[in-house]
C-alpha positions in Angstrom: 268.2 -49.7 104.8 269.3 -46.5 103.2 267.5 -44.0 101.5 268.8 -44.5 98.0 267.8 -48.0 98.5 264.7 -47.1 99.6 264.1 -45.0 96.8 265.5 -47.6 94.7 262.8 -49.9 95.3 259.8 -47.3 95.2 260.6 -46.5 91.9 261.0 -50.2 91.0 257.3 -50.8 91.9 256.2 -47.7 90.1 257.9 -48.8 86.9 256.8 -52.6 87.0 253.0 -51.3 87.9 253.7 -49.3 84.2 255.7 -52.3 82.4 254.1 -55.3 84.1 250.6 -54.2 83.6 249.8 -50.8 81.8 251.9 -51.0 78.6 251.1 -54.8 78.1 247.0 -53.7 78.1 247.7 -51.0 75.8 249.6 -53.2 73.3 246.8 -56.2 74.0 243.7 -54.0 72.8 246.3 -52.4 70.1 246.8 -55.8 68.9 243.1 -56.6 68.3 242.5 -53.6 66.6 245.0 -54.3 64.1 244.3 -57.8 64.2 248.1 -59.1 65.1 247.6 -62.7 65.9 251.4 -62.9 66.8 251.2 -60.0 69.4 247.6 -61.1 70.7 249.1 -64.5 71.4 252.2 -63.4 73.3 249.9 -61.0 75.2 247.4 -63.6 76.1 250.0 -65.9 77.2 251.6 -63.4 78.8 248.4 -62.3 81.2 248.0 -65.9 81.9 251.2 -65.8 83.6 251.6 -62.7 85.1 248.6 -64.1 87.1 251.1 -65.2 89.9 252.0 -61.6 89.8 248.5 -61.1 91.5 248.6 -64.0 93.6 252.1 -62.9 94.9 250.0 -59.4 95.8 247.8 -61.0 97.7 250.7 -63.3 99.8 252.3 -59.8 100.5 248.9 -58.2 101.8 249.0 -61.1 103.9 252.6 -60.4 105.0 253.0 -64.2 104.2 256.6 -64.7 104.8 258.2 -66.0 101.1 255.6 -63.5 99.1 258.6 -61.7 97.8 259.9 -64.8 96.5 256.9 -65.4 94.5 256.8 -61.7 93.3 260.6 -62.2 92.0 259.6 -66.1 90.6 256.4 -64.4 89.2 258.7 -61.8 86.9 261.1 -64.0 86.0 258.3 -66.1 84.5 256.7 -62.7 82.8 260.1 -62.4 81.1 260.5 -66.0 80.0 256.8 -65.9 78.1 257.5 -63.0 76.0 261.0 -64.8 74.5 260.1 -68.0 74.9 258.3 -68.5 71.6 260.4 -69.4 68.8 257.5 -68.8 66.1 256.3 -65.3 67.5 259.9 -64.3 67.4 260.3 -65.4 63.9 257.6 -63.5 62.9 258.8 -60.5 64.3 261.6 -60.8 62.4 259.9 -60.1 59.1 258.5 -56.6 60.3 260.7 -53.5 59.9 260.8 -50.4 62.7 258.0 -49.2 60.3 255.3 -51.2 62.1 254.9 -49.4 65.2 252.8 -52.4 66.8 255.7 -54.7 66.9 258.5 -52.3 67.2 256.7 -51.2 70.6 256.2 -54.7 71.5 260.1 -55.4 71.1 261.1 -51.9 73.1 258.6 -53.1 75.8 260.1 -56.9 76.0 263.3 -55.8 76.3 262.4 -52.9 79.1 260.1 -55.8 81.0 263.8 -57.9 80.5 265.4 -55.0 82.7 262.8 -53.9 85.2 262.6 -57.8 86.4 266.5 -58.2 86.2 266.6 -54.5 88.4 264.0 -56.2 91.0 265.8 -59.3 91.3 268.9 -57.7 91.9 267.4 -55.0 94.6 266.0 -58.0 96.3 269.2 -59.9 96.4 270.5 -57.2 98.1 267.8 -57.4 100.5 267.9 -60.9 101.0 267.0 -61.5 104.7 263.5 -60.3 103.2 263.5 -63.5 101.2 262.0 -65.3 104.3 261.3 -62.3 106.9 259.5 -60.1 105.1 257.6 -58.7 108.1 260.5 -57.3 109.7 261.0 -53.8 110.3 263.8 -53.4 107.4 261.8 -54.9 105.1 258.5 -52.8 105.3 259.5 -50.7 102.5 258.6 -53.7 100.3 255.3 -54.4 101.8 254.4 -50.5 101.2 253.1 -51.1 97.7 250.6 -54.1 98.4 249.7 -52.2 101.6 248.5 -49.3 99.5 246.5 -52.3 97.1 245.3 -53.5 100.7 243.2 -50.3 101.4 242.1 -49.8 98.1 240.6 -53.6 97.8 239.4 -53.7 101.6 237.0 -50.5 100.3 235.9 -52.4 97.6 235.2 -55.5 99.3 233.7 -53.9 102.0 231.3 -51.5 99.6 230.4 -54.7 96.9 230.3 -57.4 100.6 229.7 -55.5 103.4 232.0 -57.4 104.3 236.0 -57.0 106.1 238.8 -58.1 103.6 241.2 -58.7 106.1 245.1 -59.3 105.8 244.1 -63.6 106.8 241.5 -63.5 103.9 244.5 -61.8 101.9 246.7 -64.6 102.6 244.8 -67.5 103.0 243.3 -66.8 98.9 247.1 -65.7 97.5 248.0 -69.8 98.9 245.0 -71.1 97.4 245.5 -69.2 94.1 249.1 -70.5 94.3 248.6 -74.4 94.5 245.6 -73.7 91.7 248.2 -71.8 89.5 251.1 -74.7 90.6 249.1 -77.1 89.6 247.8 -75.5 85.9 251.7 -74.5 85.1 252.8 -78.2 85.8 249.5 -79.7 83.7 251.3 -77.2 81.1 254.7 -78.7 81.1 253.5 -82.3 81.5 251.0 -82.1 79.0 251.5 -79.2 76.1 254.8 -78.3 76.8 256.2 -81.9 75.1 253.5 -81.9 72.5 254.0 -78.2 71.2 257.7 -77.4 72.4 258.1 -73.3 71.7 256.2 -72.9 69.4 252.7 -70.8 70.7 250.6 -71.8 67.3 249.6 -68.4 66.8 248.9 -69.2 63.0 247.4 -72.5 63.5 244.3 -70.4 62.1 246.0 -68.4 59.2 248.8 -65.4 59.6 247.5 -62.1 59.6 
């Protein structure tokens, strides 16, 4: 693996840990404060799926073979909530660039858009890590959860007294992952028929 690719992917995890997490809590809280039932709904939905996200953090702690599979199925998902909804986007449409709220809300959907198109495409190009992520060409993707590794072993071991160790890691991304399976096809069974796209944001009243 070269260096620009290396580099390449560095900076991919930097920007998703600013797209995929720290924008989308800045424009949650925003949301409330201007009480934006639209916005608040896509970003509630959208936490509640970039959960496998997490989970997919976890299965790489673990060096669980397929975790970058998950980490590319869990942004693909993140980028499917935020369009999905045909009644959020609707109402979007009757705001002007004026309303900062949902004019930053658009920018950011369409930069999350890119930075999981980007990811998906560096790990295409890395594809062999697809189901051998622990070997040695492929470490530069495990650097990132490695990091998350140190900082939540500390934790665990200051709140515990206990060792987090790379087994725990993997063995609670798995159960996470058949929990959060199971809830996403509940969803599509269930809700998914009854409501179709539309996230009943207003079913209380519009802003």
């Amino acid at each position: 693996m070269n260096v620009f690719n290396q580099l390449s992917i560095w900076l991919s995890f930097q920007l998703s840990i600013i797209f995929l997490i720290g924008i989308p809590v800045i424009l949650f809280f925003w949301s409330i404060k201007k009480r934006n039932k639209a916005v608040n709904k896509l970003l509630s939905i959208y936490w509640k799926i970039s959960l496998l996200f997490f989970i997919s953090l976890l299965l790489l702690i673990g060096n669980y073979s397929y975790g970058l599979v998950i980490t590319n199925i869990s942004t693909i998902l993140m980028t499917i909530s935020v369009w999905f909804w045909n009644d959020i986007n609707d109402e979007f449409k009757e705001y002007d660039f004026s309303y900062y709220l949902i004019t930053m809300t658009k920018i950011w959907r369409w930069s999350l858009t890119f930075i999981s198109l980007n990811f998906l495409i560096l790990s295409l190009q890395n594809f062999s890590c697809f189901s051998f992520i622990n070997s040695a060409e492929c470490a530069i993707w495990l650097q990132p959860s490695s990091n998350l590794y140190i900082i939540i072993k500390n934790l665990f071991n200051f709140f515990f007294g206990a060792n987090f160790t790379q087994p725990i890691a993997k063995f609670l991304g798995l159960f996470s992952l058949l929990i959060y399976t199971l809830g996403l096809i509940q969803w599509s069974i269930i809700k998914l028929p009854k409501n179709g796209r539309n996230s009943c944001f207003s079913e209380y009243g519009r802003n």
